[in-house]
C-alpha positions, 0 to 999 in steps of 0.5 A: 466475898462480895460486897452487897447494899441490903435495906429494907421497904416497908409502907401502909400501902404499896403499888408496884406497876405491872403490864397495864393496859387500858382502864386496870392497873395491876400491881406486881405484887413485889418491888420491879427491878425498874422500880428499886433502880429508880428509887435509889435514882431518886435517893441519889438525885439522878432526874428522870430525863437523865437517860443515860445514867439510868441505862448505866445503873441498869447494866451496872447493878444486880437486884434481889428481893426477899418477900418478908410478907405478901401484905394484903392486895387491893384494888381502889378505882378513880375517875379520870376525866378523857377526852371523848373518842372522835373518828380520825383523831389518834391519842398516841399518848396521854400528852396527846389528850390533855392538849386536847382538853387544854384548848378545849377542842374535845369533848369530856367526858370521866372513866373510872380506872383501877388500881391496885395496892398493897397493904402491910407488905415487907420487903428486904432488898439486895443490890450488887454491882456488877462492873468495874466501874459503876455510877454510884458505889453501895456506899453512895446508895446507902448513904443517899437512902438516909438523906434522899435528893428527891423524896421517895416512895413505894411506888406511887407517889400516893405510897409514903415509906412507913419505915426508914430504909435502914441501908447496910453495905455488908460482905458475903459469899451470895445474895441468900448470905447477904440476906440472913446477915439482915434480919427484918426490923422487929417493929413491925413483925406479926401476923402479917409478916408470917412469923409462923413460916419456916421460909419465905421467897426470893426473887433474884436474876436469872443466871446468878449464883444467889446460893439457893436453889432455883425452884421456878423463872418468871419473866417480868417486864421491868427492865428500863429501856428508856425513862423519858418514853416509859419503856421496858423490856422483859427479864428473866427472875429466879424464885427459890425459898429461904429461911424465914428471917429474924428479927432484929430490935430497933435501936 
């Protein structure tokens, strides 16, 4: 038996970053293993310039994510204000062109970017620790997800939680036995969370016993290399189907 952390992201809106490149800014359509570290980061108080304590939390925590319900994707634009492409002048990164706008040296000139969301998504999430001796206990975690340091969101700071996380530290032989002990939250079960499906999807990490079987492998981008440079490094993620989970009466 092991212990796992078990909460639950629900949110009007949600916006989980994938691969963006230029103008577009898709969403992954589920929580990103980058994305769940650095929440429970935040919860936890840890700054985003602490790099070494969120390269530990990678090494030292598994994820698991339960797809209650898929929500109902989006796409929203914004204009952007940029500098104006100037030959022999290189942006290596966004710093690079605000210092230009700043002082004025460029001209401005606005785009329009995209972005997506989505709406009335539910996600149940499973965290495990992997070492002997991690940064943060479940406990530590699921505490801190009551009372969070830094305030959290889904995503974009723009995607508020609609629920409270509703942590749980509970034992159990897998993820998938760890999962069917945490029902999902009855407020806000309907349609949109598919009560009528018999089973729903796990994604999990690659090369472990999650205790369903694995019925495909993606390889998302979301692993942190470094939060101060926003880098990530690709992983493999397991996907099997579970059943479909209860509900559970708020108390």
């Amino acid at each position: 038996m092991q212990e796992y952390l078990l909460f639950q992201l629900y949110g009007p809106f949600q916006s989980w970053g994938d691969v963006a490149v230029g103008e577009i800014r898709p969403d992954a359509r589920r929580p990103t293993k980058s994305a769940l570290l650095g929440l429970l980061a935040g919860a936890l108080g840890v700054r985003r310039d602490h790099d070494e304590t969120h390269m530990h939390m990678v090494e030292s925590y598994g994820t698991a994510v339960r797809q209650d319900a898929a929500g109902i994707p989006f796409r929203d634009y914004h204009t952007v204000q940029t500098a104006s492409a100037r030959k022999g002048r290189i942006y290596r990164c966004r710093k690079d062109m605000l210092d230009g706008m700043l002082d004025q040296t460029e001209d401005l000139h606005t785009i329009i970017t995209y972005r997506d969301y989505l709406a009335d998504a539910g996600f149940s999430v499973c965290i495990w620790t992997k070492v002997d001796q991690p940064p943060f206990t479940l406990h530590e975690m699921a505490e801190a997800l009551r009372h969070p340091v830094f305030v959290p969101y889904l995503g974009r700071k723009s995607c508020p939680p609609g629920l409270p996380f509703a942590p749980r530290v509970l034992e159990a032989e897998n993820p998938a036995n760890a999962f069917s002990g945490y029902p999902m939250d009855g407020r806000v079960a309907g349609e949109l969370f598919m009560e009528s499906q018999a089973s729903v999807e796990l994604f999990w990490d690659s090369g472990v016993d999650a205790g369903v079987r694995e019925t495909r492998i993606e390889s998302p981008r979301d692993v942190p290399v470094s939060r101060n440079r926003w880098q990530f490094a690709p992983r493999d993620m397991s996907v099997g189907a579970v059943e479909a989970p209860k509900h559970r009466e708020w108390k």
